[in-house]
N, C-alpha and C positions, 0 to 999 in steps of 0.2 A: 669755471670762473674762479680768480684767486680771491678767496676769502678769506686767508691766511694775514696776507701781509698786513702794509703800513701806509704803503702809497694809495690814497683814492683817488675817484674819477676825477674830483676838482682841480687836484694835483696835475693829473695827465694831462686836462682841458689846459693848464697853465702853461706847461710846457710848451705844448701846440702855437698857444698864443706867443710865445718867447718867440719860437723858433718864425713865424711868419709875420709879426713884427721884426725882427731882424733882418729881413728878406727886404721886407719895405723899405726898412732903411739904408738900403744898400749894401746887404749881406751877398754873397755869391752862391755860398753854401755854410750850412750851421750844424752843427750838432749840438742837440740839448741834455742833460744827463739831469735825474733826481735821486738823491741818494737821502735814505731815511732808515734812521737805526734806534732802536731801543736797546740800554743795556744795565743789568741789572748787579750790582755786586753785594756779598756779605761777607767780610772778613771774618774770621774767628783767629783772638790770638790766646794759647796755649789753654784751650777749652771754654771761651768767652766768647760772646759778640763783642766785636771791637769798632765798627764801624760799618754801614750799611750808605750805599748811595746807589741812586736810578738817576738815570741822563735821556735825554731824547736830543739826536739831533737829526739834522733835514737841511740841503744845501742843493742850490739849482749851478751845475757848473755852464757853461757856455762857449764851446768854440767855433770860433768866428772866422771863416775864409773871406774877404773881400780884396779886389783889385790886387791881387797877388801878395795880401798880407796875412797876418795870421794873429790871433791873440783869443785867448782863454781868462774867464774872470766867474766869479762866483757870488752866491749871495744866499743868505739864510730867512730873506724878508719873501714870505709869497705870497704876498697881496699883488692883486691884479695892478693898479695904483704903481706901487713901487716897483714891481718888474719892467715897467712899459718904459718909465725913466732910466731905468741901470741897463736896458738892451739899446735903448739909444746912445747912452753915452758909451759903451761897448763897442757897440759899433763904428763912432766916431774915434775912441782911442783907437779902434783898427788901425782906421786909415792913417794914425803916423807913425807907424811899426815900419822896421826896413823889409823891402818887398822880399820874400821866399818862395818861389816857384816851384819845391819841392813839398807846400803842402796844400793837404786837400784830402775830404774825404777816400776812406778805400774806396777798391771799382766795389761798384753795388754787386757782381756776380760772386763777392768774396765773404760778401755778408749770411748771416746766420738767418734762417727760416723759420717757423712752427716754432718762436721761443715769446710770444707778448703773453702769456700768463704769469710766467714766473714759475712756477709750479712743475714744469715738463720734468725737472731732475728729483722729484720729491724729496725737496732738502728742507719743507717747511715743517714745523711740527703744528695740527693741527689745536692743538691744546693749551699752544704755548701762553695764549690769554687768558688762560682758566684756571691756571696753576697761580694758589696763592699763595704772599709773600710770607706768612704763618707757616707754611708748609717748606719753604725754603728754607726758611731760618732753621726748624727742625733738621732739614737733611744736613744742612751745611754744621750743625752744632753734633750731628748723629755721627757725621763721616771724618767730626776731629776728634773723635774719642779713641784711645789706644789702649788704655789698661797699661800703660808703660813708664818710666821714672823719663825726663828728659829736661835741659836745659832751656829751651824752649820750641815750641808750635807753633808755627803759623799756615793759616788754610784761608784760601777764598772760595766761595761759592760764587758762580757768574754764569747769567745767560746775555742772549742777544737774540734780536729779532731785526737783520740788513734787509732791508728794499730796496732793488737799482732800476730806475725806470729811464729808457735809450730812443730818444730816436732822432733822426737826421733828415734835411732836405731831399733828401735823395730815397726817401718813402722809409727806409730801416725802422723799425721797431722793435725793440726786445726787454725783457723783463725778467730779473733773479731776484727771487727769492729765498731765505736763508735763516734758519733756526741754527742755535746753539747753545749747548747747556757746557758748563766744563768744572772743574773741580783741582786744586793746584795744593799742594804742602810740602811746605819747608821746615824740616825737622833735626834739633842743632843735640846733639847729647855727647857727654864726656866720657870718656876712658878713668882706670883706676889712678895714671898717672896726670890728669889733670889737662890732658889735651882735647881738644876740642874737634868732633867731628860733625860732618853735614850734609847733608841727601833734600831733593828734591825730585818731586814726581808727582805729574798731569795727567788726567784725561778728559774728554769731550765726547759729546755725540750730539747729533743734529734733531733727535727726537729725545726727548724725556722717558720715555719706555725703556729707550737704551742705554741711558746715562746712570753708572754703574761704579760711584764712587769707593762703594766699598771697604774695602782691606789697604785703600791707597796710605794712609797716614802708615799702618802695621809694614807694609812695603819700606816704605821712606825710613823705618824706623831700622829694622834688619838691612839699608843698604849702608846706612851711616854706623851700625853697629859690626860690618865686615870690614870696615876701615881703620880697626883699632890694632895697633902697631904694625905699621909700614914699614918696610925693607926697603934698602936705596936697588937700584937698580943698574947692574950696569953696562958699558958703554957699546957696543954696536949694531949689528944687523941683525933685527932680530924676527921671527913671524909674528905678526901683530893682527890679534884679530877685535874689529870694531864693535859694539853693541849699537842694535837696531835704533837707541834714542838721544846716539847724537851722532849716526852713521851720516846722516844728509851733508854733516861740513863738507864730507868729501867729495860729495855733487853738487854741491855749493858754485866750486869753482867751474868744474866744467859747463853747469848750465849759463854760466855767467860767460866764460869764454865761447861759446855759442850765441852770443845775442849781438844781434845786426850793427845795431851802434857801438858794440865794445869791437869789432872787428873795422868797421869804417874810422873809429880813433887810435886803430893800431894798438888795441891792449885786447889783445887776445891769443893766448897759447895755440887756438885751434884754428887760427888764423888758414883761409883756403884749405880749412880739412872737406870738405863735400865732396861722399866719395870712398874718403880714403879710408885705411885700416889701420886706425891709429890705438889702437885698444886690442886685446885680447881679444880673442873668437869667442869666449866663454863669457864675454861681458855683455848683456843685452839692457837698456834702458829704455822704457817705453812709456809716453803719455795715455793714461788710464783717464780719459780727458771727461766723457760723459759718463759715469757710471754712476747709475740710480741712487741716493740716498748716501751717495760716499761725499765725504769732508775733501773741498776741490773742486769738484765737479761743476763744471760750466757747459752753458751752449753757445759764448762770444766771449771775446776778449772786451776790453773800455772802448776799441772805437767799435763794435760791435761787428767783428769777423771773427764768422766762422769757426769754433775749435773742433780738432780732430784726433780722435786717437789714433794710433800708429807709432812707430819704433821711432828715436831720436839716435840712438844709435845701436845698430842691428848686426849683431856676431863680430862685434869691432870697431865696423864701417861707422862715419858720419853720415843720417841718411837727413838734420833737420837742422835750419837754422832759425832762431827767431828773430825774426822782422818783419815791423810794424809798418806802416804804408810812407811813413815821411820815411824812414830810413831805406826802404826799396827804390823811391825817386831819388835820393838823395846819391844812391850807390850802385842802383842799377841790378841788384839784386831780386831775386821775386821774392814778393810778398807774402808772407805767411802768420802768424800769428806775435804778439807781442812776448810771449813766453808759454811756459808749461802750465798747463792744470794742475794735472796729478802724476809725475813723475814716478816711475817705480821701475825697481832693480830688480829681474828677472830669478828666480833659484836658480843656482848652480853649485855643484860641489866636485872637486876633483872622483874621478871611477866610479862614479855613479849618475846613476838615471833619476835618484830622489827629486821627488816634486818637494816633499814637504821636511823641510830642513831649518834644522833649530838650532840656537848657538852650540849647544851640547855636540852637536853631530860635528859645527865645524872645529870645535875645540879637537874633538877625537882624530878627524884628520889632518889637523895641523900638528896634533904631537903636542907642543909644548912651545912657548912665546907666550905674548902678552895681551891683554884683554883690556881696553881704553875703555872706560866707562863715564867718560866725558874731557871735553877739552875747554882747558882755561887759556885764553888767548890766542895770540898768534895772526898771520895773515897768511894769504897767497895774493904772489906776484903774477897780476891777470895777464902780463905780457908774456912771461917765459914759463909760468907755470911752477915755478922756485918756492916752497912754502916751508914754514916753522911753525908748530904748534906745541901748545905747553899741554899734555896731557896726565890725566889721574886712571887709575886702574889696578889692576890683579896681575901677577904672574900664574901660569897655569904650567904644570907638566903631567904628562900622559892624561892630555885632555881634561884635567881636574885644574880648579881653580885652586892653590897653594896658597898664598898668602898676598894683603893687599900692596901695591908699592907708593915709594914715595914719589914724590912729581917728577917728570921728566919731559923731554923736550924729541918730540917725532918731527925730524927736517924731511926734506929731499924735493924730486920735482912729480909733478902731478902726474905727470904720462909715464915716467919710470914707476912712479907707485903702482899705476894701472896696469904699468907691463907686467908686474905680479903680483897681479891678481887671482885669488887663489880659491875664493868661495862667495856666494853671498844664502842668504836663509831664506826661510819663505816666514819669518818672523818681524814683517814693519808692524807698525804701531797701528792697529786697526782704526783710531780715530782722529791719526795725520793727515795731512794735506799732503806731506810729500811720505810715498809708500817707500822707504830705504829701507832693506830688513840688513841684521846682522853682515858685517865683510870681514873678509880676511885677506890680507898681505901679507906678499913675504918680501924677506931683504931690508926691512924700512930700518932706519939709522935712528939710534937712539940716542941719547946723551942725556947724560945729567947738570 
C-alpha cells in the first residue's frame, strides 16, 4: 500500500464521484486525472540563504467524451459541493464544442495493468517526510561552499514529492508516484584580463540516500576557470565530438520528428520513415521505459497506455512512432504511446567491442576536432531537418583538450549529421531522464 505519497483515499473517493457524475449527466466516456505535488526550494546566493519557498499544489483535470464532442477543464477546488457543480457545467460546455469523431478513450487492451499503487517503479523516497527543513538548509548552505575567489554564486537546493492518480470509465486505473531531491549552481568568475566567464552544473536523485551534491559548486567552478582565453575558430568541416550534458539537443529533434501529430501536420524530417534505414547501423536508441528507481521511468503515459521498453530505432532502422489514440484515429496509424520515457543512445565506438566508453576514449579516436560543451541558441527545421546552432566548447588534438574556443555556429541537416556518426559513450548523466551519453560526428560545418 502507497504510504509514500500525497494523494488519499478521500481524494480517490472524489474522483470516482467526478467521473460517475459525469456519466449521469450525459458523459459517454470520462477520464479523471489528480495531480498533487509538494515542492520545496532554498536558494543560496554567493554563500547566504537568499530566499526559501514551499508551494503545494493539487488539480482535478477532466476529460469529457460526450455525443461526439470532446472538452478538457480543470479545477483546484475538492470539495465534494464544488465538484458536483463544475462536472455539470463541464459537461454541458461539452455539448457545444464542434463534434470530433476521432476522440475517445484508448481501446482498454492498450492500457497499463498492476500500476494503482504508485509505488511498482520505486521512484518514492520513503523518508522524504522526515527530512527537516534545518537539515536542508545546512546541506544546501554545505554544498555552496568552495574555498574559491569568484564574481558571484548562485545555488538552489529543491525537492519534490508528484502524485498522479488515473482513471477512466472504461475501469483503467493507475498511479505514479515520484520523489526528487536536486541541487543546481551557477558560478560567474573573471579572468586576469577582466572578462567574465560562467558554468553551470546539476544534479538529482529520486531518493535522498543518493542525492550527492557534493564537489558540484568546485565542478562549475574548474569549468568556467578552463574558459579563460578563447581562440577563434576556424571555418569548416570539422570532427565534432558532443559532451553527455547537452548531447539530448541532438535527439531533441529526431524524437520530435517521430511523434504522430508532427508527421499528420507534415512537419517531420522522418516523415514515412517505418521500416526504413535512415541512420547508421552503429546507431541504436532505445526506450529504457520501466527501470526501477531510474529518473523517467513510467508504467503509462497521461491517457494511461501502456509504456514499453524496446528500440526506437535499431541498427539504423525506424522501428517506433509516437502516437497517442486521437492521433492514431485521426490518421489511421496504430496506436502506441504519447512519447519516450527514457530514451538512451546505445555505446558505440569505431573498431571496438567497448561496452564502457568515456569521452577520453572518443576523443582518442576521433584524433583531434571539437568538443561542444553546451549550445547557446539555434533551432531545427522539424520539416526538412535543416538546423543552426550557436555553440561553446574546446578544441582538442591527439585526443587531448588544447585550448577553450570562441563561440561558433555548428549548421547542417540532421540525417547528414547522423550519417556521420562516429561514437557515442556509456557516459549519460546517471540522474537524467533522457540517458544521451557523450557523441561524436564527423564532417559538421563550422562557422564563425
Amino acid at each position: 500500500m502507497n504510504t509514500i505519497g500525497i494523494i488519499n483515499e478521500n481524494e480517490k473517493v472524489l474522483c470516482r464521484a467526478c467521473m460517475e457524475k459525469a456519466m449521469e449527466c450525459g458523459a459517454s466516456a470520462v477520464r479523471v486525472s489528480l495531480s498533487k505535488s509538494i515542492q520545496n526550494s532554498i536558494s543560496i546566493l554567493d554563500g547566504e540563504v537568499d530566499k526559501i519557498c514551499y508551494n503545494e499544489d493539487r488539480s482535478i483535470y477532466l476529460n469529457i467524451y460526450a455525443g461526439g464532442r470532446y472538452g478538457c477543464y480543470s479545477t483546484n477546488r475538492l470539495k465534494s459541493k464544488d465538484l458536483d457543480s463544475f462536472v455539470d457545467m463541464a459537461v454541458q460546455t461539452t455539448a457545444l464544442m464542434a463534434p470530433d469523431p476521432c476522440r475517445g478513450l484508448p481501446m482498454p487492451h492498450t492500457k497499463a495493468t498492476a500500476c494503482t499503487d504508485g509505488c511498482e517503479l520505486e521512484l518514492a523516497d520513503p523518508s522524504y517526510h522526515d527530512i527537516s527543513q534545518e537539515s536542508k538548509i545546512a546541506a544546501a548552505l554545505a554544498a555552496g561552499k568552495i574555498g574559491q575567489s569568484y564574481e558571484s554564486l548562485e545555488c538552489e537546493y529543491s525537492d519534490n514529492m508528484d502524485d498522479n492518480y488515473i482513471i477512466d470509465s472504461d475501469g483503467f486505473e493507475g498511479r505514479h508516484t515520484e520523489s526528487s531531491f536536486g541541487f543546481c549552481c551557477e558560478i560567474v568568475i573573471e579572468d586576469p584580463e577582466g572578462n567574465k566567464h560562467s558554468a553551470y552544473k546539476w544534479t538529482s536523485a529520486p531518493f535522498h540516500k543518493d542525492f550527492k551534491p557534493g564537489e558540484l559548486c568546485r565542478q562549475a567552478y574548474e569549468e568556467a576557470l578552463s574558459q579563460f582565453w578563447p581562440k577563434p575558430v576556424s571555418n569548416g568541416k570539422k570532427t565534432v565530438v558532443v559532451m553527455a550534458k547537452c548531447a539530448s539537443r541532438l535527439i531533441g529533434p529526431i524524437i520530435s520528428a517521430l511523434d504522430g501529430n508532427s508527421m499528420q501536420q507534415k512537419l517531420s524530417f522522418l516523415q514515412d520513415s517505418m521500416g526504413k534505414q535512415l541512420f547508421p547501423e552503429s546507431f541504436n536508441l532505445y526506450d529504457d521505459a520501466t527501470r526501477k528507481g531510474r529518473a523517467g521511468s513510467r508504467l503509462f503515459d497521461t491517457e494511461g497506455v501502456a509504456v514499453h521498453e524496446g528500440p526506437i530505432i535499431e541498427k539504423g532502422v525506424v522501428k517506433r512512432y509516437f502516437v497517442n489514440s486521437y492521433c492514431a484515429k485521426k490518421t489511421g496509424m496504430e496506436p502506441t504511446v504519447e512519447g519516450p520515457s527514457r530514451p538512451c543512445v546505445l555505446p558505440f565506438i569505431c573498431n571496438s567491442d567497448k561496452k564502457e566508453i568515456s569521452l577520453e576514449d572518443i576523443m582518442r579516436e576521433c584524433g583531434e576536432g571539437i568538443v561542444v560543451s553546451g549550445f547557446n541558441g539555434g533551432n531545427c527545421n522539424p520539416a526538412n531537418g535543416d538546423f543552426s546552432f550557436g555553440i561553446e566548447g574546446y578544441a582538442f588534438e591527439n585526443g587531448k583538450i588544447t585550448h577553450p574556443l570562441e563561440e561558433a555556429l555548428m549548421t547542417g541537416n540532421m540525417l547528414e549529421l547522423w550519417g556521420n556518426f562516429k561514437a557515442a559513450g556509456s557516459d549519460a548523466l546517471a540522474h537524467a531522464r533522457w540517458q544521451i551519453p557523450s557523441l561524436a560526428f564527423g564532417n559538421v560545418d563550422i562557422n564563425t
